[in-house]
N, C-alpha and C positions, 0 to 999 in steps of 0.2 A: 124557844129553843135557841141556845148561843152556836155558836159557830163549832163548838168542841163536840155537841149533841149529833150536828148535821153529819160529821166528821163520821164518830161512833156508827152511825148508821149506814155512812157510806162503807166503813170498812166490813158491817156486818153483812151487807147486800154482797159482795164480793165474797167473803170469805164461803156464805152459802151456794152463791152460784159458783163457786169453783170446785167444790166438796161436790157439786152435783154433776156438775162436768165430769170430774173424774170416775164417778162411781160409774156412770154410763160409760165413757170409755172403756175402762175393767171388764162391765157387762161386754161390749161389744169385739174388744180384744180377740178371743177367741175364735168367733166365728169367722173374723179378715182373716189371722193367719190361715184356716182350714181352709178358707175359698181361694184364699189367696196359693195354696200349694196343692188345691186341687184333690181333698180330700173327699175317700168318697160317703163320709157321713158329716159334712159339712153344717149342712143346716141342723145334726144333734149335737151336733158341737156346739151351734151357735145358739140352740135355744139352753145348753147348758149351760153357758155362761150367765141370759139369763134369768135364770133360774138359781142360780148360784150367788143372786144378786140380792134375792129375798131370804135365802138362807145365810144371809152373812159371808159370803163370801168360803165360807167353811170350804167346800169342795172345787172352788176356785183354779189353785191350782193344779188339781187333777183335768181338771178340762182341758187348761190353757196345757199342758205337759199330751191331753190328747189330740189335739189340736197341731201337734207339730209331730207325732208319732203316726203310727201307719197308712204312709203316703200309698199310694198304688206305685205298683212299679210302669215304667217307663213301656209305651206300645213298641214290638221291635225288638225290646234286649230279651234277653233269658236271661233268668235266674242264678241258674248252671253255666259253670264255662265246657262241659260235656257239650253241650248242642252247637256251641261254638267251634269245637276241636272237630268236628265232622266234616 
């Protein structure tokens, strides 16, 4: 093997394990933000993603879009500024 073969190989080991890194991040994406904002289907969030991971990615972004979408509201506040004006 010359010097340019080792080369080849090294860029190939890299290029796989970075391709593999990211796909797991993507998988994983989801479920941080939902934990992270305290979502209260977090862990379907997180196995959507994935799950979303052997399906190509296809419904990806509908996770990751649920995933930052229906937070619970805050213990304390109301919804209504009616209960407030009392």
């Amino acid at each position: 093997m010359s010097g340019l073969d080792i080369f080849a190989w090294i860029v190939l080991v890299v290029l796989a394990s970075s391709t593999v890194f990211v796909v797991v991040f993507m998988a994983m994406w989801p479920g941080m933000v939902a934990r992270r904002r305290n979502h209260p289907w977090a862990e379907a969030v997180s196995i959507g993603g994935w799950v979303t991971l052997f399906l190509g990615f296809v419904l990806w972004p509908v996770v990751l879009i649920w995933a930052y979408v229906d937070v619970p509201a805050r213990p304390g506040h109301s919804s209504s500024g009616t209960e407030a004006a009392r």
